[in-house]
Backbone bond lengths (Angstrom), bond angles and torsions (degrees), N, CA, C in turn:
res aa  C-N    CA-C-N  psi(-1)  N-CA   C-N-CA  omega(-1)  CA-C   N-CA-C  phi
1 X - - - 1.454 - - 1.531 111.30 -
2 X 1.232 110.65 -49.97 1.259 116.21 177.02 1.864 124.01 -67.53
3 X 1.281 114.42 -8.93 1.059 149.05 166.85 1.695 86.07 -51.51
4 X 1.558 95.49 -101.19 1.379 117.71 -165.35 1.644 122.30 -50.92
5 X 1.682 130.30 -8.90 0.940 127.64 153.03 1.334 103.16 -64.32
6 X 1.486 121.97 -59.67 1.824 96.67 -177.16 0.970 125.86 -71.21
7 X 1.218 139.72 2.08 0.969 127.21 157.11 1.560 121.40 -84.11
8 X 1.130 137.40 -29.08 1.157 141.34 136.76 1.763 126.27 -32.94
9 X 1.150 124.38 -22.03 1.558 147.70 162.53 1.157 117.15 -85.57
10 X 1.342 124.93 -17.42 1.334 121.41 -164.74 2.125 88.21 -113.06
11 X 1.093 97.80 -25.33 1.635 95.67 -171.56 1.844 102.80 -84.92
12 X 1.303 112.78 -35.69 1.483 104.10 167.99 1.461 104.25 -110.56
13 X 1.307 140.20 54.12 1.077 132.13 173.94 1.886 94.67 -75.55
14 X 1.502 95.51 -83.50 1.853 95.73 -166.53 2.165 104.95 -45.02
15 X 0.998 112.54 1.70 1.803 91.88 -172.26 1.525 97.33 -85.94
16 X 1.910 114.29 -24.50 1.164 93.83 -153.56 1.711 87.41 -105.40
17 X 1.121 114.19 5.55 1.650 127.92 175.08 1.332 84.27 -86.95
18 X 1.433 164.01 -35.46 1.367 152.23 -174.39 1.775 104.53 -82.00
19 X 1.375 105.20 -36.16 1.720 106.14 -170.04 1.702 91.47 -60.89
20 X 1.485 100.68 -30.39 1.491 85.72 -156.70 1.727 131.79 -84.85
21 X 1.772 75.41 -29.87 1.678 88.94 154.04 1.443 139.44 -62.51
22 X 1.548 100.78 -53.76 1.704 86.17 152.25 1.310 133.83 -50.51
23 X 1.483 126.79 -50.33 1.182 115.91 173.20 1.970 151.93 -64.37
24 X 1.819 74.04 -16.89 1.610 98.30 157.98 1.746 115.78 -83.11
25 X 1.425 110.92 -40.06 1.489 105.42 175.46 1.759 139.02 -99.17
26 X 1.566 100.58 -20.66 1.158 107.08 152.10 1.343 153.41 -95.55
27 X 1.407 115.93 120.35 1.379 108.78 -158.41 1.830 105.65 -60.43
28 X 1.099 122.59 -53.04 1.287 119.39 -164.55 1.464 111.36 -63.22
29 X 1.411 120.82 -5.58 1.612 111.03 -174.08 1.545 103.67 -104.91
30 X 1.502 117.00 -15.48 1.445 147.33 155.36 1.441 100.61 -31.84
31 X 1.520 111.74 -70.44 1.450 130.28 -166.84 1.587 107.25 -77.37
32 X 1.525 102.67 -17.42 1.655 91.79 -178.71 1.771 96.25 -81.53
33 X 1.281 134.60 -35.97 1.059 129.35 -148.88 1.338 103.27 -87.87
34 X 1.494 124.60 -23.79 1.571 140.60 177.26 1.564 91.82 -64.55
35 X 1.308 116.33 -62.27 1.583 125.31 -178.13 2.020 117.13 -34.31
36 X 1.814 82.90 -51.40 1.775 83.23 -168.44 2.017 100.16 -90.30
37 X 1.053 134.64 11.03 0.998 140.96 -174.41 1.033 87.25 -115.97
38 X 1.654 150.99 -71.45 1.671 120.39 166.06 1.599 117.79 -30.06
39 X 1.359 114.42 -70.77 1.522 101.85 -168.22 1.267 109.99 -71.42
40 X 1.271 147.76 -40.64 1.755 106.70 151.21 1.449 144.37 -59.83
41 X 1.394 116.18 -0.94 1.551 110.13 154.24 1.546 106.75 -74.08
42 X 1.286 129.47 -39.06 1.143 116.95 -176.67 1.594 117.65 -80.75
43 X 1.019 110.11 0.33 1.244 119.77 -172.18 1.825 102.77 -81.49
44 X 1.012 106.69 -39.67 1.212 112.50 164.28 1.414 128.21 -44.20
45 X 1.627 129.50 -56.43 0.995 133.56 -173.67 1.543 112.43 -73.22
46 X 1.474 111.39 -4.81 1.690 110.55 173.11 1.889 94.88 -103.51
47 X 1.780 115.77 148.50 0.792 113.49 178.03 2.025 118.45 -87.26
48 X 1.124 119.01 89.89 0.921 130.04 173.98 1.694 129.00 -57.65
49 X 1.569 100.56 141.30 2.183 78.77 -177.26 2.032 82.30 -102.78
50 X 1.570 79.11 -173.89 1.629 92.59 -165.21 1.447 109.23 -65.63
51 X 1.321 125.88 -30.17 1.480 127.98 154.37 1.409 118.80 -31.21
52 X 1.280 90.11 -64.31 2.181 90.42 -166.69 1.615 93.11 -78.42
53 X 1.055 131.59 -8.62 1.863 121.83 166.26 1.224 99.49 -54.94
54 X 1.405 114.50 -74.49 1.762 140.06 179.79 1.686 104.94 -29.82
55 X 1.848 120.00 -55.44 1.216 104.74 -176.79 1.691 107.55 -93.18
56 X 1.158 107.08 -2.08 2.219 93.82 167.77 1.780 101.98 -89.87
57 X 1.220 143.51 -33.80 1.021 148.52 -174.09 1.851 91.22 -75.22
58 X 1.016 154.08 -87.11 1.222 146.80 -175.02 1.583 116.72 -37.22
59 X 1.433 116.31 -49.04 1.339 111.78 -179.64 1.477 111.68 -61.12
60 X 1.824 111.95 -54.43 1.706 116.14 174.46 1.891 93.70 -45.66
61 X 0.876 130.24 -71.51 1.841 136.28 -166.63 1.617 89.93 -43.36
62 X 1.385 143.51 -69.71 1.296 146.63 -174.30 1.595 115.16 -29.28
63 X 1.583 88.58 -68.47 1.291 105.27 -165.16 1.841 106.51 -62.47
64 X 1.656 126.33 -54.90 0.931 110.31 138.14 1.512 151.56 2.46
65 X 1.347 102.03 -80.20 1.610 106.54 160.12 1.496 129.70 -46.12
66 X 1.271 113.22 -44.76 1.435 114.25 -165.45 1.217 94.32 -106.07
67 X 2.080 131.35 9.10 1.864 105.62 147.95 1.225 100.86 -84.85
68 X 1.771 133.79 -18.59 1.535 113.84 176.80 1.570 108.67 -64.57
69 X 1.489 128.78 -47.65 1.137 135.65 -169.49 2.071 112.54 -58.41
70 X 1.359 95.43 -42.68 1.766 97.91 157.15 1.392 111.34 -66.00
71 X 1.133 121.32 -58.98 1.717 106.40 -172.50 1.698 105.64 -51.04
72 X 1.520 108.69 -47.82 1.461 77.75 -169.10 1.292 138.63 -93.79
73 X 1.895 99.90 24.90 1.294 135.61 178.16 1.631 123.44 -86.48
74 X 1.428 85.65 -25.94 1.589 118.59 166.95 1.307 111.31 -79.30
75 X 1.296 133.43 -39.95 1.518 147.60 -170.12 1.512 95.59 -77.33
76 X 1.415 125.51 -54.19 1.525 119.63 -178.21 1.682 117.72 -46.86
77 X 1.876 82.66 -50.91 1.679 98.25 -161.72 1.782 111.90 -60.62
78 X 1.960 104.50 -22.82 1.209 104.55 172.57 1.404 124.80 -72.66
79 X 1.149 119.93 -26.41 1.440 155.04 179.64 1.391 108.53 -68.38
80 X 1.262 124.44 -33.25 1.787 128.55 168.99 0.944 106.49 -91.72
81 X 1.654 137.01 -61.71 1.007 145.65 -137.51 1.927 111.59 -64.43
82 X 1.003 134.58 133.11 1.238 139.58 154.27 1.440 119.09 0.58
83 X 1.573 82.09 -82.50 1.963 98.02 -170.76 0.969 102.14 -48.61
């Protein structure tokens, strides 16, 4: 058992070493995660069926994804760019 946790650690080690860097260094992915952690606390106090869980849990996960995928689209473009 203990086997297979490390190995399981070693296969997502850097993704969740990347979640974490963005979220320690970028402000805007900061604000996305404040954002989807508001609308699922509030998400709670409306009675939701398992559908609309499925589409607020995917959109917060979406939206998420594609500010890491800008930041590090932003990180390239700084990385080529001239200035």
């Amino acid at each position: 058992m203990k086997l297979l946790v490390v190995k399981i650690y070693h296969k997502f080690k850097y993704a969740i070493l990347g979640l974490w860097d963005g979220l320690s260094k970028d402000k805007s992915i900061q604000i996305q995660w404040v954002i989807a952690m508001l609308v699922l606390s509030i998400s709670f106090v409306f009675p939701l069926t398992k559908i609309e869980w499925i589409i607020v849990l995917l959109l917060c996960f979406s939206v998420l994804a594609l500010e890491y995928f800008n930041s590090a689209l932003e990180a390239i473009v700084d990385l080529v760019s001239p200035q």
